[in-house]
VOGUMAR-791732 format. One record per residue (C-alpha): residue in three letters; x, y negated, z negated. Coordinates in steps of 0.1 Angstrom, whole numbers, padded with zeros to 4 digits, always signed. Example, Ala and Ser with C-alpha at 12.3 -4.5 7.8 and 13.67 -1.06 7.14 Angstrom:
<recs>
ALA+0123+0045-0078 SER+0137+0011-0071 
</recs>
This chain:
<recs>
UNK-0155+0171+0081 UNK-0155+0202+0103 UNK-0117+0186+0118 UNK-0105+0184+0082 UNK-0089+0216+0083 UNK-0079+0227+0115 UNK-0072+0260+0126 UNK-0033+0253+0130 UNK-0034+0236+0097 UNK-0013+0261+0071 UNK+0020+0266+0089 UNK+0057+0279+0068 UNK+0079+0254+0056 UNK+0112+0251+0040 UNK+0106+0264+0003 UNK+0071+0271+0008 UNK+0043+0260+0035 UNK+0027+0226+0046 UNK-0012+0223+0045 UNK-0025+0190+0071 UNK-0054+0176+0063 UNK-0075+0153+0079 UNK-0091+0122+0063 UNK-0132+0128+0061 UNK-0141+0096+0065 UNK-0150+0071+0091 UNK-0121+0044+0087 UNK-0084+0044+0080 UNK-0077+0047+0040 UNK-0049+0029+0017 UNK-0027+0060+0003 UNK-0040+0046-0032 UNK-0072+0053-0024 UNK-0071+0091-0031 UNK-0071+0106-0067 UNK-0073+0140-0080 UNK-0057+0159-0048 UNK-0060+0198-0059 UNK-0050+0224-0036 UNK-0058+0265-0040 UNK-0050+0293-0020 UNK-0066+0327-0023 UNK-0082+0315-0053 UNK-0054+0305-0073 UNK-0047+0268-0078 UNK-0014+0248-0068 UNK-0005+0233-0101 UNK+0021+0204-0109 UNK+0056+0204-0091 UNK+0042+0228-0063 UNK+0022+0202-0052 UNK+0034+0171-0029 UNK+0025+0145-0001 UNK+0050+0137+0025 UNK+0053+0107+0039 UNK+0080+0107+0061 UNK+0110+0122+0047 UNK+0103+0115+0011 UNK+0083+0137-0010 UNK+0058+0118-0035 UNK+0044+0139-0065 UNK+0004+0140-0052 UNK-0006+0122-0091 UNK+0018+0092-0075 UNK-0005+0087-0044 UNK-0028+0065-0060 UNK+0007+0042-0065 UNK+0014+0046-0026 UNK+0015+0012-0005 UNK+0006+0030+0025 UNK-0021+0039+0049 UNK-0043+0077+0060 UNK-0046+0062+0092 UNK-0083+0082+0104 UNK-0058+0097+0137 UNK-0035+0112+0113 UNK-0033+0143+0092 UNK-0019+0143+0050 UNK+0009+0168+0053 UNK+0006+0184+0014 UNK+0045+0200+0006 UNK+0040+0233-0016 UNK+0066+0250-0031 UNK+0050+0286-0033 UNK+0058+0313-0004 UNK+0030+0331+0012 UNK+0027+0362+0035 UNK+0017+0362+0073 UNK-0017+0360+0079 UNK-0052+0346+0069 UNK-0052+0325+0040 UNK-0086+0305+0021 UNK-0075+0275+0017 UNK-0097+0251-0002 UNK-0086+0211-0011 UNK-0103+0188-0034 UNK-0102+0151-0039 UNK-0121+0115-0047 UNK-0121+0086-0024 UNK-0124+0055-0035 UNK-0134+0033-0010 UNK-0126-0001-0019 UNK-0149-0020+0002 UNK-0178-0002-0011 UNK-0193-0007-0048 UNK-0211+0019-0066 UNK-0221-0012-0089 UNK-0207-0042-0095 UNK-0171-0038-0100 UNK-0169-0008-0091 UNK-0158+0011-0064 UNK-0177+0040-0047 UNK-0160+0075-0049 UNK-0168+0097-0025 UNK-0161+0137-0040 UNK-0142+0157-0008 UNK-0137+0199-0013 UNK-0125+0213+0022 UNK-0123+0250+0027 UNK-0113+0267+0055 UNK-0096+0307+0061 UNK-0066+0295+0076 UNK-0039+0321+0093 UNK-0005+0309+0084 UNK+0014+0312+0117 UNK+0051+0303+0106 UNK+0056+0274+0136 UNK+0060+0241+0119 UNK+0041+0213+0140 UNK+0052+0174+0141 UNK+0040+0159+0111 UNK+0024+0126+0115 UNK+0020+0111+0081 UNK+0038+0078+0081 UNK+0059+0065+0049 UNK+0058+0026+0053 UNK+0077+0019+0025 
</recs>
C-alpha cells in the first residue's frame, strides 16, 4: 500500500487538481468493485460534485463507479477529478474506500470487502502527468 499514493500523485488540473491512486490490492479490479470513494485534503472532506473518476476523457460522478464496466488494471493509477483549487505546496491527502472482491466470500453469498484509507503529505507540484486510467466503454 506504500505505492498507493505516490510522491507525484496531487498535481493542478483544469478547475481544480487530480489525485492518482494506486489499486492496494494484488490483482486487477472491475471499476464496479469500488464503493464509498471519499477523498479529504487538509482535513476537510471533498463532498458531492467536487468529487470524480476519469476514465479517459469522460468524467463519472465517483457514486457511479460501482455502475462502471471497466477495469483498475493493478499497473494503473485511478485519476480522482476535484473541482476545488489548492495552493503550492504540501498537502495531507487521505482517501477512503471498500473493495469488494468478487471472487472472495465473506460468507455465502457474499462478497468480502476489504476497507482501504490511504494517507500521504503530498506537495502539489502544478505539472500534470499522463493519466493512465482507461474508459472501455
Amino acid at each position: 500500500m506504500q505505492t498507493a499514493l505516490r510522491e507525484d500523485a496531487l498535481t493542478s488540473a483544469s478547475g481544480g487538481f487530480e489525485l492518482r491512486v494506486g489499486l492496494p490490492w494484488i490483482r486487477s479490479m472491475p471499476l464496479s468493485s469500488v464503493a464509498g470513494l471519499a477523498v479529504e485534503v487538509d482535513g476537510v472532506p471533498v463532498v458531492g460534485r467536487e468529487l470524480a473518476v476519469a476514465l479517459g476523457v469522460r468524467q463519472v460522478p465517483a457514486e457511479a463507479l460501482p455502475k462502471e464496466p471497466g477495469w483498475w488494471f493493478i499497473q494503473d493509477r485511478l485519476v480522482l477529478a476535484v473541482q476545488r483549487h489548492l495552493s503550492g505546496g504540501p498537502h495531507a491527502v487521505a482517501v477512503g474506500f471498500q473493495l469488494l472482491v468478487p471472487y472472495l466470500q465473506a460468507r455465502p453469498g457474499t462478497p468480502l470487502v476489504l476497507p482501504f484509507r490511504l494517507e500521504a503529505l503530498l506537495e502539489l507540484d502544478g505539472a500534470p502527468v499522463p493519466s493512465v486510467s482507461r474508459d472501455v466503454a
